[in-house]
C-alpha positions as CSV (number, residue, x, y, z in Angstrom):
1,X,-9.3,74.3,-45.7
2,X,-7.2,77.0,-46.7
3,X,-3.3,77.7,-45.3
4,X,-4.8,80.7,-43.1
5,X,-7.0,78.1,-41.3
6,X,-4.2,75.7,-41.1
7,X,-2.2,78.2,-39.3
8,X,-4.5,78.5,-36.8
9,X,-5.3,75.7,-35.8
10,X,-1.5,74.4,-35.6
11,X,-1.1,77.9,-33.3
12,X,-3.6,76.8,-31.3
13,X,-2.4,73.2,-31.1
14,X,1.1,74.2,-29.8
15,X,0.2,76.6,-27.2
16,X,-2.9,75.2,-25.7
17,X,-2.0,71.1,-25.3
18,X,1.2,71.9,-24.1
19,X,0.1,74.3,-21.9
20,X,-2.2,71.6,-20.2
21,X,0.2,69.4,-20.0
22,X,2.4,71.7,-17.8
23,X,-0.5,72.9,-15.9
24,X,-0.9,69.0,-14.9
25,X,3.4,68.7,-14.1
26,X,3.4,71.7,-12.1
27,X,1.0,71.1,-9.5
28,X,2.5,67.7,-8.7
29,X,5.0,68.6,-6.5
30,X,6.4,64.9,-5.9
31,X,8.7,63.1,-7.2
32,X,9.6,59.3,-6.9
33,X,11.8,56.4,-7.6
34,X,12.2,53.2,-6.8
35,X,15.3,52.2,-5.7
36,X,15.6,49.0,-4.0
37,X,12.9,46.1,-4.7
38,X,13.2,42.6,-2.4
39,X,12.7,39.6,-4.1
40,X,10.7,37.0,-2.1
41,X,9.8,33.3,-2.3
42,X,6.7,33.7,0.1
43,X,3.8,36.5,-0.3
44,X,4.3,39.3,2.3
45,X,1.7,40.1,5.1
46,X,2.8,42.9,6.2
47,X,6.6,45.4,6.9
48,X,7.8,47.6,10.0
49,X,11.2,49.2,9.6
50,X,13.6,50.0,12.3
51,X,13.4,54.3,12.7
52,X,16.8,54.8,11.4
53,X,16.2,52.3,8.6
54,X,18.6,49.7,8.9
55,X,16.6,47.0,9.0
56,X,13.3,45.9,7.0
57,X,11.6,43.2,8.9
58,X,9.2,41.1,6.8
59,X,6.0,39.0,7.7
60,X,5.1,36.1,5.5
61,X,2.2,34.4,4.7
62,X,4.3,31.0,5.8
63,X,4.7,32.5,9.5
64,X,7.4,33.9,9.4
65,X,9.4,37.6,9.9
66,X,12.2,37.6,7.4
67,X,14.6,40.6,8.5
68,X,16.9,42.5,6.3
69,X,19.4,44.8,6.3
70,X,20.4,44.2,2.7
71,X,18.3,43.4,-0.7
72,X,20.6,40.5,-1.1
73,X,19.1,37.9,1.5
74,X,17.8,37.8,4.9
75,X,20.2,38.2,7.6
76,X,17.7,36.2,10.1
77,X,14.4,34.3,10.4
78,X,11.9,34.5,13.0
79,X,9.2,32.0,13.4
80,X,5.7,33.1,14.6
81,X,3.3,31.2,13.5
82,X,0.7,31.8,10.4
83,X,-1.9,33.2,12.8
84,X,0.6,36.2,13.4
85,X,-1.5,38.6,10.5
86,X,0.5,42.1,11.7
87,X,3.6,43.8,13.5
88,X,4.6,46.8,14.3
89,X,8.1,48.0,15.8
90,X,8.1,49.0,19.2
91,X,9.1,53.1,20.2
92,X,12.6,52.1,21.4
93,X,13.2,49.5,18.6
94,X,14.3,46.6,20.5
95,X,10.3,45.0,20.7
96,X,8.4,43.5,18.1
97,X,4.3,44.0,18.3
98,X,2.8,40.9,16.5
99,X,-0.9,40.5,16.6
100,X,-3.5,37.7,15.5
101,X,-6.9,38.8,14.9
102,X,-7.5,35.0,14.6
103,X,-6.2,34.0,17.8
104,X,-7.4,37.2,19.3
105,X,-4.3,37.9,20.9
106,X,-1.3,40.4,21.2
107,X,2.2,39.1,21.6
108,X,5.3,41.0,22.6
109,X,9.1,39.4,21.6
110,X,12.3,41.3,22.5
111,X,15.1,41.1,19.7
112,X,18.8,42.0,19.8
113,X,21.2,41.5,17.6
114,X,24.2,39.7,17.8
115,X,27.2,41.2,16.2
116,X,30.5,39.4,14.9
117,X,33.9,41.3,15.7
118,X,36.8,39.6,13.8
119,X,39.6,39.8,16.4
120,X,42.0,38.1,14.4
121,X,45.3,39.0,15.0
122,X,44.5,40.8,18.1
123,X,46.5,40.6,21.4
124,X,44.5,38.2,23.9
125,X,45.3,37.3,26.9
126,X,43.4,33.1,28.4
127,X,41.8,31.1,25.6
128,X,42.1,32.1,21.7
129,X,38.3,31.0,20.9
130,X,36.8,32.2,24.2
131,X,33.5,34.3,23.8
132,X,33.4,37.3,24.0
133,X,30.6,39.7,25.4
134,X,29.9,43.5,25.3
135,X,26.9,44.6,27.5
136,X,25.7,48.1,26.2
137,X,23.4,50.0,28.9
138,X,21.8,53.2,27.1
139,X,20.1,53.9,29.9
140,X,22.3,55.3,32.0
141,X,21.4,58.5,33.8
């Protein structure tokens, strides 16, 4: 082969594969990344996520719903049952949908969350350790 050939062929080389390459890149117009992975000890069923994204909440093969709001560790456990096989989030947020197609059977649990305010060193006025409790109503008209 002579260097005429050569010259060529390495032409050739350098604007056709490259140009196929970038053909391929540019009509993918997604990118993504992985930027938080949960580490679990049981194998998970199935996920629903609160709409704002605060909290993850987990179903496990060993019946339960593990619920996050951190990658670190759960911040509480729910126990359903290993005939639970799905949930889903209800529109407002507040209701977990669990459903066993074993069982046949659709269930409905209400969740809040409990929230500790550190009043220490606050001005009180009766008991130092008595409860405390805020009532939010959000549906006031």
């Amino acid at each position: 082969m002579n260097w005429k050939n050569c010259k060529w062929i390495l032409l050739l080389v350098f604007i056709i594969v490259p140009g196929a390459f970038t053909g391929a890149m540019a009509s993918d117009n997604l990118e993504w990344d992985v930027y938080q992975t949960l580490n679990l000890e049981t194998s998970p069923i199935d996920v629903a996520v609160t709409y704002d994204g605060r909290k993850i909440f987990i179903l496990t093969d060993q019946g339960e719903i593990l619920v996050y709001s951190s990658a670190k560790k759960p911040d509480a456990k729910i126990n359903v049952g290993k005939h639970v096989d799905r949930i889903k989030l209800g529109p407002r947020g507040d209701t977990l949908i669990l459903s066993s197609g074993k069982n046949k059977t659709v269930q409905m649990i209400t969740i809040d969350f409990i929230q500790t305010i550190n009043t220490a060193g606050s001005p009180f006025k009766g008991q130092e350790n008595a409860p405390v409790v805020i009532a939010v109503f959000d549906d006031f008209q």
